[in-house]
N, CA, C and O atoms as a CHARMM CRD file, in Angstrom:
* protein
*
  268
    1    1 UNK  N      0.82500  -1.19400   0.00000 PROA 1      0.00000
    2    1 UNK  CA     0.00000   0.00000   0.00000 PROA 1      0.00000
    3    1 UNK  C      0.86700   1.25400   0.00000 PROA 1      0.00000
    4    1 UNK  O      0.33300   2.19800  -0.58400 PROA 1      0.00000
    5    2 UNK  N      2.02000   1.48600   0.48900 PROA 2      0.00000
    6    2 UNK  CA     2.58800   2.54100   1.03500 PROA 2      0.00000
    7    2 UNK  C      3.59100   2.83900  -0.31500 PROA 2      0.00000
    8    2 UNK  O      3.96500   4.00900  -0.39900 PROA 2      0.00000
    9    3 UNK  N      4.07300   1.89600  -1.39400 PROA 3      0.00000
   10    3 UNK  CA     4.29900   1.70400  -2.92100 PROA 3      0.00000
   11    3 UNK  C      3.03300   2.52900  -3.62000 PROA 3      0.00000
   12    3 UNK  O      3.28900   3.51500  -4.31000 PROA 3      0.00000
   13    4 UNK  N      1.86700   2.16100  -3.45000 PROA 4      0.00000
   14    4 UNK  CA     0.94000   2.91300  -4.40600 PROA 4      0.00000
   15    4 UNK  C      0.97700   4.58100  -3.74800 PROA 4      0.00000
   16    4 UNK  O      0.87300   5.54000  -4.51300 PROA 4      0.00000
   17    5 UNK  N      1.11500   4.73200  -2.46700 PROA 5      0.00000
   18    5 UNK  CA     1.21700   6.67000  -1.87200 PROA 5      0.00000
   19    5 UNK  C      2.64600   7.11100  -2.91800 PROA 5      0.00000
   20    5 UNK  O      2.83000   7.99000  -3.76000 PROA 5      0.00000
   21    6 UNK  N      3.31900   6.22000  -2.46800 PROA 6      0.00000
   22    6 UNK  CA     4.96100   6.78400  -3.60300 PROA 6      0.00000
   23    6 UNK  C      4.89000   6.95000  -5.12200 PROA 6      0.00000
   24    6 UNK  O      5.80900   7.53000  -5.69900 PROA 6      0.00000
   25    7 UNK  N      3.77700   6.43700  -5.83600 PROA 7      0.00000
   26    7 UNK  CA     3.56800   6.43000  -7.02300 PROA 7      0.00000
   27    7 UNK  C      3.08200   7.48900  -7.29500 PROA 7      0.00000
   28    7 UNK  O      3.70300   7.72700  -8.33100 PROA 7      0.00000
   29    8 UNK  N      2.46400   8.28200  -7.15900 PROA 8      0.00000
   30    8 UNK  CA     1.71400   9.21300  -7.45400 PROA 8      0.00000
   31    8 UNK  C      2.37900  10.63300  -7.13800 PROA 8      0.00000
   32    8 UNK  O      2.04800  11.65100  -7.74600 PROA 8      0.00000
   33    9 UNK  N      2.94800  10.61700  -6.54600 PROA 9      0.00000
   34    9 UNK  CA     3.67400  12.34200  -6.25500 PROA 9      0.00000
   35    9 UNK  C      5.07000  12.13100  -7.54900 PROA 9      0.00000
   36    9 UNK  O      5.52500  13.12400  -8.11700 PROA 9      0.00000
   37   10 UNK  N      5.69100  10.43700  -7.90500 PROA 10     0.00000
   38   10 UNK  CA     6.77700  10.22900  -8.41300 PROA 10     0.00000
   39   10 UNK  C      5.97300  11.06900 -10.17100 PROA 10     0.00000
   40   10 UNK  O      6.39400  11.97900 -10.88500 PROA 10     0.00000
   41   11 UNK  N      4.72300  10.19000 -10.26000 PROA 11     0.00000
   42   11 UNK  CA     4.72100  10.17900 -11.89000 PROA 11     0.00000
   43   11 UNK  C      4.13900  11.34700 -12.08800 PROA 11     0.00000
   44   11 UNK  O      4.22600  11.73300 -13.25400 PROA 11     0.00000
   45   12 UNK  N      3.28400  12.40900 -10.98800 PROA 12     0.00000
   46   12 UNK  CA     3.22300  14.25900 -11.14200 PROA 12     0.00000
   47   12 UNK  C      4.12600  14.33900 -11.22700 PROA 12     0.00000
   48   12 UNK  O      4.26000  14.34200 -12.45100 PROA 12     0.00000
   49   13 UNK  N      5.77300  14.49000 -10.50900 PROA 13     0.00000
   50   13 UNK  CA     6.92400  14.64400 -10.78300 PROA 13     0.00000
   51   13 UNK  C      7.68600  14.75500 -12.04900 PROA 13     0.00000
   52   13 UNK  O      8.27500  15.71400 -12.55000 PROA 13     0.00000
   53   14 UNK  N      7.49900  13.32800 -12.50400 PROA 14     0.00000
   54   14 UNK  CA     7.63800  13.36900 -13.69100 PROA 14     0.00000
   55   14 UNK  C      7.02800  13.30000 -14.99200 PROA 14     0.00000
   56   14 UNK  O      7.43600  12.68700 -15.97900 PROA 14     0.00000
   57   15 UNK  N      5.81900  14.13200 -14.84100 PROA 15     0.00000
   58   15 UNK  CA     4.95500  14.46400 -15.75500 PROA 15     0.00000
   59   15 UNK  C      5.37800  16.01100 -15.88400 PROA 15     0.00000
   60   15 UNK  O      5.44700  16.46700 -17.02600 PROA 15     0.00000
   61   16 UNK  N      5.60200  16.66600 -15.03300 PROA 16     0.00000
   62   16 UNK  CA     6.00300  18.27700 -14.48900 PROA 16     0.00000
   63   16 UNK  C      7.62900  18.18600 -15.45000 PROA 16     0.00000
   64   16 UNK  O      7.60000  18.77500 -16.53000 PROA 16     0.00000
   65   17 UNK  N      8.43300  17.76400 -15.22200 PROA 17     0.00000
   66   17 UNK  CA     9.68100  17.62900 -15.17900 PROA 17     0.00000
   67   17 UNK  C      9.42900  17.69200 -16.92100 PROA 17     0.00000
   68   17 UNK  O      9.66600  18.68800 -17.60500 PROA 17     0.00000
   69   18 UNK  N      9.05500  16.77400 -17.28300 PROA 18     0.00000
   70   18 UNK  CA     8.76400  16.32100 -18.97600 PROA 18     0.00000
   71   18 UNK  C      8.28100  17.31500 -19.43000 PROA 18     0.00000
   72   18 UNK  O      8.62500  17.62800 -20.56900 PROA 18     0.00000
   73   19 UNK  N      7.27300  18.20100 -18.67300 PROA 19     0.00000
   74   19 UNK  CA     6.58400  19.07600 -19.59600 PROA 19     0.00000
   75   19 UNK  C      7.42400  20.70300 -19.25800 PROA 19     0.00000
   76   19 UNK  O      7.14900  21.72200 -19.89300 PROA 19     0.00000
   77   20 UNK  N      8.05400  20.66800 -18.58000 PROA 20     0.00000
   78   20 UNK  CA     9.29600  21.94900 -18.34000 PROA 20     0.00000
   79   20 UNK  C     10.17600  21.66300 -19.14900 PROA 20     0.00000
   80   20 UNK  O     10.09000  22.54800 -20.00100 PROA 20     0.00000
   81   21 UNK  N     10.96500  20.99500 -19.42600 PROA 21     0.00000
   82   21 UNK  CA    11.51700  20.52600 -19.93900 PROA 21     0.00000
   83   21 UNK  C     11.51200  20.92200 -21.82400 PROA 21     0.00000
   84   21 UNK  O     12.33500  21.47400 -22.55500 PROA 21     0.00000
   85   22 UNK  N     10.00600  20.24700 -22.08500 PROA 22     0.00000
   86   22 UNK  CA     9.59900  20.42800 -23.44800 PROA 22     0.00000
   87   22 UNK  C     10.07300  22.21800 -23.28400 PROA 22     0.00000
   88   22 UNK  O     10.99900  22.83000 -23.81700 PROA 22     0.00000
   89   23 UNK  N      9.16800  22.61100 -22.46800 PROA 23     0.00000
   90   23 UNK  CA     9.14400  24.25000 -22.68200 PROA 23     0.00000
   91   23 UNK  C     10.27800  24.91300 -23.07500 PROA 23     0.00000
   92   23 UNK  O     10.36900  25.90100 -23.80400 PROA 23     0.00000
   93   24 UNK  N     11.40600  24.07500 -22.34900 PROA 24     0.00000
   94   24 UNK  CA    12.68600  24.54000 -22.09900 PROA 24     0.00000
   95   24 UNK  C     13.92400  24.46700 -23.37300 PROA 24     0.00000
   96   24 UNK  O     15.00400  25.03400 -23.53700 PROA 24     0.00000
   97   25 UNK  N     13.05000  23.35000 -24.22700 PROA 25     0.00000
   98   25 UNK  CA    14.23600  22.80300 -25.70900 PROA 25     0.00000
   99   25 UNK  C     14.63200  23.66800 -26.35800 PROA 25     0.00000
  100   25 UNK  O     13.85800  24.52500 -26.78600 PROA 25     0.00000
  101   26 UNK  N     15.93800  23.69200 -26.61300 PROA 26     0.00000
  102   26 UNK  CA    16.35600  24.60100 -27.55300 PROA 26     0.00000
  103   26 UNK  C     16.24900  23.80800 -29.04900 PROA 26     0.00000
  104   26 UNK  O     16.93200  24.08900 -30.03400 PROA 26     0.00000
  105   27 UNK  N     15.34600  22.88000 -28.97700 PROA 27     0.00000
  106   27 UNK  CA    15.09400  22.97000 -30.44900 PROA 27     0.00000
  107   27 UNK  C     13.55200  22.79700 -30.34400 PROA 27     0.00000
  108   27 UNK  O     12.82100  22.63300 -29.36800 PROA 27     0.00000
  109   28 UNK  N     13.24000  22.91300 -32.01800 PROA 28     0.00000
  110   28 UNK  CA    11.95800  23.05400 -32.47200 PROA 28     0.00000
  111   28 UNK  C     11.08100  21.67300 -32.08900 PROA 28     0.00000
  112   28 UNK  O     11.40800  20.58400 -31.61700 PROA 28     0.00000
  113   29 UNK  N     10.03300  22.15200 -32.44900 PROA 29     0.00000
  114   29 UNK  CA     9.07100  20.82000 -31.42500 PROA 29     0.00000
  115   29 UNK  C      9.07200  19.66600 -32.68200 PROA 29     0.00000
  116   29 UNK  O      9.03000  18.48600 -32.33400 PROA 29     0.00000
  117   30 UNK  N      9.09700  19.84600 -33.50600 PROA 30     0.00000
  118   30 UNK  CA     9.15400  18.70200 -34.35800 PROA 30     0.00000
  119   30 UNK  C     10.18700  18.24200 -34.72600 PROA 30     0.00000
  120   30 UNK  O      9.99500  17.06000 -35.01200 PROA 30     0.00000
  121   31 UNK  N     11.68600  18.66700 -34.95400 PROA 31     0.00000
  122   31 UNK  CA    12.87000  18.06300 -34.34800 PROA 31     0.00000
  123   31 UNK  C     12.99100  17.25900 -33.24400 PROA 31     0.00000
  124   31 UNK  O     13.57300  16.17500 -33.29600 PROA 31     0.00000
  125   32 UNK  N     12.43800  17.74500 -32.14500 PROA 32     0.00000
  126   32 UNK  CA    12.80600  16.94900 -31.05300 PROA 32     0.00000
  127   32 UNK  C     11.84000  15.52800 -31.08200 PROA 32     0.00000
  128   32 UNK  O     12.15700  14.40400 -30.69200 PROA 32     0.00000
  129   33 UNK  N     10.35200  16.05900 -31.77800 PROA 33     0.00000
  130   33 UNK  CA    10.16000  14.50700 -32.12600 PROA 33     0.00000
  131   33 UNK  C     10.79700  13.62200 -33.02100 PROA 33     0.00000
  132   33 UNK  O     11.00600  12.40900 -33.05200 PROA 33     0.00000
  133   34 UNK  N     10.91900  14.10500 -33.37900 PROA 34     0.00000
  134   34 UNK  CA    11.71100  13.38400 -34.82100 PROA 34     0.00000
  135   34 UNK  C     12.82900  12.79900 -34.22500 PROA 34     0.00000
  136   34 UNK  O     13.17500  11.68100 -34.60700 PROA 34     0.00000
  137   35 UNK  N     13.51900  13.44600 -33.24900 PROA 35     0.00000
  138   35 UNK  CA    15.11300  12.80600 -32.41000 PROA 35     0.00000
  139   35 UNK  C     14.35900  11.85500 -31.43500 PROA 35     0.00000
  140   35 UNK  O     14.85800  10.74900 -31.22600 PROA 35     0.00000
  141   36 UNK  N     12.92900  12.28100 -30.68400 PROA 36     0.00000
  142   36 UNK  CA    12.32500  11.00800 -29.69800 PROA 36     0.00000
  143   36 UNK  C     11.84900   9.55700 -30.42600 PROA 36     0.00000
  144   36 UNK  O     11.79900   8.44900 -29.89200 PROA 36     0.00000
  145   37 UNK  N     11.50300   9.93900 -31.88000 PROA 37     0.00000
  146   37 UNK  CA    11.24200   8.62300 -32.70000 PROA 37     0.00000
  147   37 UNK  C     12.92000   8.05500 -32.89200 PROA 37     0.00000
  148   37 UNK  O     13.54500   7.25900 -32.19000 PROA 37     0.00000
  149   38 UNK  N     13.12300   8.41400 -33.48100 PROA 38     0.00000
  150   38 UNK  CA    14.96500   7.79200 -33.87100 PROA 38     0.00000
  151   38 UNK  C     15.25000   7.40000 -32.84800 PROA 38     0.00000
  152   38 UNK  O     15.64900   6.25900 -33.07900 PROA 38     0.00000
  153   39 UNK  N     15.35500   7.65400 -31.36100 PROA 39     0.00000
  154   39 UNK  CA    15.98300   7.14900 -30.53300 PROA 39     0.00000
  155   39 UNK  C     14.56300   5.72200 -29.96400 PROA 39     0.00000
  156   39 UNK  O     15.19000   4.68800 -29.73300 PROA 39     0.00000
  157   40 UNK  N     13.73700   5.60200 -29.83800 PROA 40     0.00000
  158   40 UNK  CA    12.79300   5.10800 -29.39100 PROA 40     0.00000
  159   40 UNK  C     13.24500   3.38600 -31.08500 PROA 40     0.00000
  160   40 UNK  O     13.54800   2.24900 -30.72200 PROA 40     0.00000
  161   41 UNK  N     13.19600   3.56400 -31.79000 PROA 41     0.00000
  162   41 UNK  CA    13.29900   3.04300 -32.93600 PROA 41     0.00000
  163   41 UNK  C     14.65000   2.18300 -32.58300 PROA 41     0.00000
  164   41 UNK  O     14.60400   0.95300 -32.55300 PROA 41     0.00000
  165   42 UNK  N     16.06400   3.03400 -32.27500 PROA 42     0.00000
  166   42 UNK  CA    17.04600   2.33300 -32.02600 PROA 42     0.00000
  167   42 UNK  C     17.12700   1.71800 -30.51200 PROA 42     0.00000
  168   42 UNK  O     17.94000   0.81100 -30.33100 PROA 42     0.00000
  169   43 UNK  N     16.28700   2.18500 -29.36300 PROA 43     0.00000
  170   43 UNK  CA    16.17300   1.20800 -28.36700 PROA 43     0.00000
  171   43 UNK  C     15.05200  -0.23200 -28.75400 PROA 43     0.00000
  172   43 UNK  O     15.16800  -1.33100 -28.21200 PROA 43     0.00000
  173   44 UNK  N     14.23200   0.04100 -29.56900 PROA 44     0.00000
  174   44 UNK  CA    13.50300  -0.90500 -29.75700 PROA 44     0.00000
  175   44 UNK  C     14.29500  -2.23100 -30.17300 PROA 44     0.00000
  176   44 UNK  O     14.21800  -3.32200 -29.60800 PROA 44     0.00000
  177   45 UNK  N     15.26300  -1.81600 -31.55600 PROA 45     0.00000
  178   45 UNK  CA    16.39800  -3.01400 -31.95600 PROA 45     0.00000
  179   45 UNK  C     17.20100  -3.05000 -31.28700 PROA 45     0.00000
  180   45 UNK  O     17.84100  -4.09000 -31.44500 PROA 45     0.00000
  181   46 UNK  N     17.70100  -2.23700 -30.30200 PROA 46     0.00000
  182   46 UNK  CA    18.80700  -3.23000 -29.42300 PROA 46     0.00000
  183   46 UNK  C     17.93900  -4.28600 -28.37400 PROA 46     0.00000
  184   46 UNK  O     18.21300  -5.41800 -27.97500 PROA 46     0.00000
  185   47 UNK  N     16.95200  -3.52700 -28.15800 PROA 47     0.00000
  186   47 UNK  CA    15.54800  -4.87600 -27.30000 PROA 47     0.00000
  187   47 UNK  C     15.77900  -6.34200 -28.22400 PROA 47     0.00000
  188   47 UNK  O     16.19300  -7.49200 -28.07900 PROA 47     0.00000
  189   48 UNK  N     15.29300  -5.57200 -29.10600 PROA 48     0.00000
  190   48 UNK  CA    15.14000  -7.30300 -30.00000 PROA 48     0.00000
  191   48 UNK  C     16.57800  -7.99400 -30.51700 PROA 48     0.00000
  192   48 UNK  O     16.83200  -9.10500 -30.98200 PROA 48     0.00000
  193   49 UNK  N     17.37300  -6.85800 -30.23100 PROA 49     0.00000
  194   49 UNK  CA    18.66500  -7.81400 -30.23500 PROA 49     0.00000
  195   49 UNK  C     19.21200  -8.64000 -29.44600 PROA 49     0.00000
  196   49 UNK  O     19.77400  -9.72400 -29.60300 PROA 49     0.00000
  197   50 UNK  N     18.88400  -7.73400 -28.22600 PROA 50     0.00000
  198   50 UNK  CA    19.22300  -8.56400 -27.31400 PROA 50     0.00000
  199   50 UNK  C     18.33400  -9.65000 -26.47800 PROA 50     0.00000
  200   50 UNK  O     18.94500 -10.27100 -25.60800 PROA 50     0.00000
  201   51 UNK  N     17.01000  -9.92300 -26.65300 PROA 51     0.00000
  202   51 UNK  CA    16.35500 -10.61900 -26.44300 PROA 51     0.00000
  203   51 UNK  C     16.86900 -12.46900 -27.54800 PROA 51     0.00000
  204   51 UNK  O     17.25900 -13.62800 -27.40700 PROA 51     0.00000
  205   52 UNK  N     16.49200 -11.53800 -28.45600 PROA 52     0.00000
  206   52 UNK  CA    17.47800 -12.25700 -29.76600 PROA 52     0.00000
  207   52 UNK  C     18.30500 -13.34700 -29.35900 PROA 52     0.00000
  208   52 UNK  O     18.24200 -14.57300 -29.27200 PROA 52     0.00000
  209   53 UNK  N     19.25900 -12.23600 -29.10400 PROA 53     0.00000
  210   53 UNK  CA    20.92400 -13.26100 -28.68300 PROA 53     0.00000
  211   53 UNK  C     20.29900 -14.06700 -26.87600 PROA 53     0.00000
  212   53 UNK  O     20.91200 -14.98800 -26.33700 PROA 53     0.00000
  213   54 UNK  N     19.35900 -13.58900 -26.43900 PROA 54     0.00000
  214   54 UNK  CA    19.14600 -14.58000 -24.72300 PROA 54     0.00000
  215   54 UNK  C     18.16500 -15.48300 -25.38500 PROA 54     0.00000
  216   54 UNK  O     18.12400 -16.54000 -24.75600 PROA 54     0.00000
  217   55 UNK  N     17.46800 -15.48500 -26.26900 PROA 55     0.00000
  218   55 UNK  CA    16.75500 -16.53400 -26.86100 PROA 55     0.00000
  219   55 UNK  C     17.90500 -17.76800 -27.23500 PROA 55     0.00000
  220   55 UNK  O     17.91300 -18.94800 -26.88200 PROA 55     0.00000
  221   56 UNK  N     18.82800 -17.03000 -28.06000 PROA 56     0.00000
  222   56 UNK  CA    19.25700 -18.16100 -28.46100 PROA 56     0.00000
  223   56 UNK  C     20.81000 -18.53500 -27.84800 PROA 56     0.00000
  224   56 UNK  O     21.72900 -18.91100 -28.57500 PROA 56     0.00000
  225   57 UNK  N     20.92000 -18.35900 -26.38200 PROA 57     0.00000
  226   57 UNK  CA    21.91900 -18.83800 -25.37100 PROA 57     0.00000
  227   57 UNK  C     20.96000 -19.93300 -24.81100 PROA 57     0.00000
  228   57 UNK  O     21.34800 -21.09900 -24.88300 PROA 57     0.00000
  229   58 UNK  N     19.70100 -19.65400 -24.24100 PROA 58     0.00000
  230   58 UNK  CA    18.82900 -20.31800 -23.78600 PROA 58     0.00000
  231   58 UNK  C     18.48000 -21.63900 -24.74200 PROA 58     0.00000
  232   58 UNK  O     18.30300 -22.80400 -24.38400 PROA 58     0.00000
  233   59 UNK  N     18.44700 -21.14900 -25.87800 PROA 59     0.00000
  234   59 UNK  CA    18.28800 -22.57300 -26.82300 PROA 59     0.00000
  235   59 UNK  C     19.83800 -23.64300 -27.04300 PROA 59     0.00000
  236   59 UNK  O     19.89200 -24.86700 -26.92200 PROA 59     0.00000
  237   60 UNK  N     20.95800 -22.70200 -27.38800 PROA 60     0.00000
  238   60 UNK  CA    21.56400 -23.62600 -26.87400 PROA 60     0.00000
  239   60 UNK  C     22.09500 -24.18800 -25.89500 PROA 60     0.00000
  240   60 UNK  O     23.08300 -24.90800 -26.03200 PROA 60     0.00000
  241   61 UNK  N     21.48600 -23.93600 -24.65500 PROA 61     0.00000
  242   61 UNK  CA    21.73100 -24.45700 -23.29600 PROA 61     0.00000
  243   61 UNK  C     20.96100 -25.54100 -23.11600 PROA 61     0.00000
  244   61 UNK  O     21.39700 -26.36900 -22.31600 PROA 61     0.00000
  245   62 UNK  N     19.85100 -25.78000 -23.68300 PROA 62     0.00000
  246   62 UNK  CA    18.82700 -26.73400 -23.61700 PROA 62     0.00000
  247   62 UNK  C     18.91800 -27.47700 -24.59400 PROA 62     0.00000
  248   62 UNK  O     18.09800 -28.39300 -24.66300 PROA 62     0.00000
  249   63 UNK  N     20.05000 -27.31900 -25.78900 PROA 63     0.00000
  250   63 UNK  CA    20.09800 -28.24400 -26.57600 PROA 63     0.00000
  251   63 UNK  C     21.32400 -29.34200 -25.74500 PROA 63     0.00000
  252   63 UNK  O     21.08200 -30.52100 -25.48700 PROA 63     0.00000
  253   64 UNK  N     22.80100 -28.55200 -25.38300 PROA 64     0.00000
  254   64 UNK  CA    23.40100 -29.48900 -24.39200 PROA 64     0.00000
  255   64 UNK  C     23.26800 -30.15200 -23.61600 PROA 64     0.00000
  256   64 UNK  O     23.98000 -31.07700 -23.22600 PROA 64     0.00000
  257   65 UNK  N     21.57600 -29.47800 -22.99400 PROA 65     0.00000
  258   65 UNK  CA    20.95200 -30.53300 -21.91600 PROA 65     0.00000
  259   65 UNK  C     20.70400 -31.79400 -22.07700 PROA 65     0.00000
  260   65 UNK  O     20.91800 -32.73100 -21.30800 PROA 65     0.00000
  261   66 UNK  N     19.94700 -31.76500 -23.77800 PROA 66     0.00000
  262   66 UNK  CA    19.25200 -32.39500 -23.75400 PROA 66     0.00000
  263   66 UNK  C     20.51500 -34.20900 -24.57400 PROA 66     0.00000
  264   66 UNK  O     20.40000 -35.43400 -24.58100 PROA 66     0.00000
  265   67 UNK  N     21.53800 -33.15100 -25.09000 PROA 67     0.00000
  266   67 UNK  CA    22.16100 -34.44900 -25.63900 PROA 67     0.00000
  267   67 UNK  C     23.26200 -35.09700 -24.90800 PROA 67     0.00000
  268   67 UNK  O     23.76400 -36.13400 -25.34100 PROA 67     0.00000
C-alpha cells in the first residue's frame, strides 16, 4: 500500500519535469520529435537484439541438456 502513496507524487513529478523541460528545448518541437522517434526506434532493436541473442543462449543451453 505505502508503494501505491509513492507512485503518485513520483509520476506528477515526472509528468512536471517532462513538460518543463519540453518548454525549455532549444530545439523546435518537431525536431525533437523526430530525435524522440529515432531514438525510441534504435532502443527498440537493441531490445530485439538482445532478447534475440538470450533466446538463443537459452536454446543452446537446452540443446546441451538435452544431448
Amino acid at each position: 500500500m505505502s508503494n501505491n502513496k509513492n507512485f503518485w507524487p513520483f509520476l506528477l513529478g515526472t509528468a512536471v519535469g517532462a513538460g518543463i523541460t519540453w518548454l525549455f528545448a532549444s530545439k523546435d518541437g518537431k525536431e525533437t520529435l523526430n530525435n524522440l522517434k529515432k531514438k525510441a526506434e534504435e532502443m527498440k532493436d537493441e531490445v530485439n537484439d538482445w532478447l534475440e541473442n538470450r533466446n538463443m543462449t537459452k536454446s543452446d543451453n537446452s540443446d546441451n541438456k538435452t544431448s
